[in-house]
N, C-alpha and C positions, 0 to 999 in steps of 0.2 A: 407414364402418362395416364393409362387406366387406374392405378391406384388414386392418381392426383383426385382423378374425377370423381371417385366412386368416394373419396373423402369427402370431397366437398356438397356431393349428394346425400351423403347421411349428417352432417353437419347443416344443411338445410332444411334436412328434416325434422332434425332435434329442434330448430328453435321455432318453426311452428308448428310441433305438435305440444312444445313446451307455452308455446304463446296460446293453445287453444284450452291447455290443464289450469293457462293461469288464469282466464276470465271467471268474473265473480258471478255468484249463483244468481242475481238479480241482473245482469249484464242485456239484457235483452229488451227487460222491462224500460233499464236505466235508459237507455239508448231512444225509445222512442218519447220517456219524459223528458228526457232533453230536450228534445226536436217541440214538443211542443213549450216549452219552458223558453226554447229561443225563439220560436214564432211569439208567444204571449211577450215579449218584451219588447220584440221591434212592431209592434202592432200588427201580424200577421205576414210580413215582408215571405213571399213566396221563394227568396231567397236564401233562407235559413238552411243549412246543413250541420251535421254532426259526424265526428270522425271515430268512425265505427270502431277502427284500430286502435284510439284512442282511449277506450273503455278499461280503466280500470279499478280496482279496490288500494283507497289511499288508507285505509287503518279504521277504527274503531271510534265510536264516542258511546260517553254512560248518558244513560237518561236520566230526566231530571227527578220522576219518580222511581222509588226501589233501585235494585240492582240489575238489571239488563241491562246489554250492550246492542246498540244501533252501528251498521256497515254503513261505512261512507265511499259511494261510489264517484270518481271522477269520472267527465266529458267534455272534451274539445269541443267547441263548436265553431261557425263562423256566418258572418251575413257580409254579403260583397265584401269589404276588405274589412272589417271588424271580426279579432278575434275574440272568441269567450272561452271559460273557464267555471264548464257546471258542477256542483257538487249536491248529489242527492243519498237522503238520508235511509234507509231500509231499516227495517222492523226484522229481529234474524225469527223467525217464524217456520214449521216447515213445510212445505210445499205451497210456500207463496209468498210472493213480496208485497209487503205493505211499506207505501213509501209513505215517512214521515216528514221530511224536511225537505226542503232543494234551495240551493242560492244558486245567483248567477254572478260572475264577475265581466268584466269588460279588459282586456290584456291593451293594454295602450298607457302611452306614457306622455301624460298630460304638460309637462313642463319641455 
């Protein structure tokens, strides 16, 4: 029984110290452009959240000039029952994020 336990305590250790190695280096900044990227769309709705846990690096895009690569950070969000689906762009720079892009989506299925 003690072995059971003491597995399943380092088994929950590993996946969030692994979920805190995986957050992307703008993850912080991302999180509060969100938050205002879903207030700016519902006109200010004091309702606006974002799911912190949600935060993560979906992959890479090139920029439209030269050869750099821009990180693309995903973010859950939601307003009363409206789910969203933000995507914000970073600058990989070092010691600071410079955001370049951001879309929002709206997760609903219109038909």
């Amino acid at each position: 029984m003690r072995s059971l336990l003491l597995t399943v305590m380092l088994a929950v250790a590993l996946q969030s110290s692994a979920a805190l190695a995986a957050a992307p280096p703008c993850a912080t900044d991302a999180g509060k452009q969100a938050l205002k990227l879903l207030r700016f769309h519902s006109d200010g709705d004091d309702r606006a959240t974002i799911d912190a846990a949600g935060i993560k690096q979906i992959g890479t895009v090139a920029s439209l000039v030269g050869n750099r690569r821009f990180d693309v950070i995903e973010v859950e969000g939601s307003i009363y029952k409206g789910e969203y689906r933000m995507r914000l762009i970073y600058a990989r720079m070092s010691g600071s994020c410079v955001l370049m892009g951001q879309e929002i989506f709206e997760r609903s299925d219109p038909y």
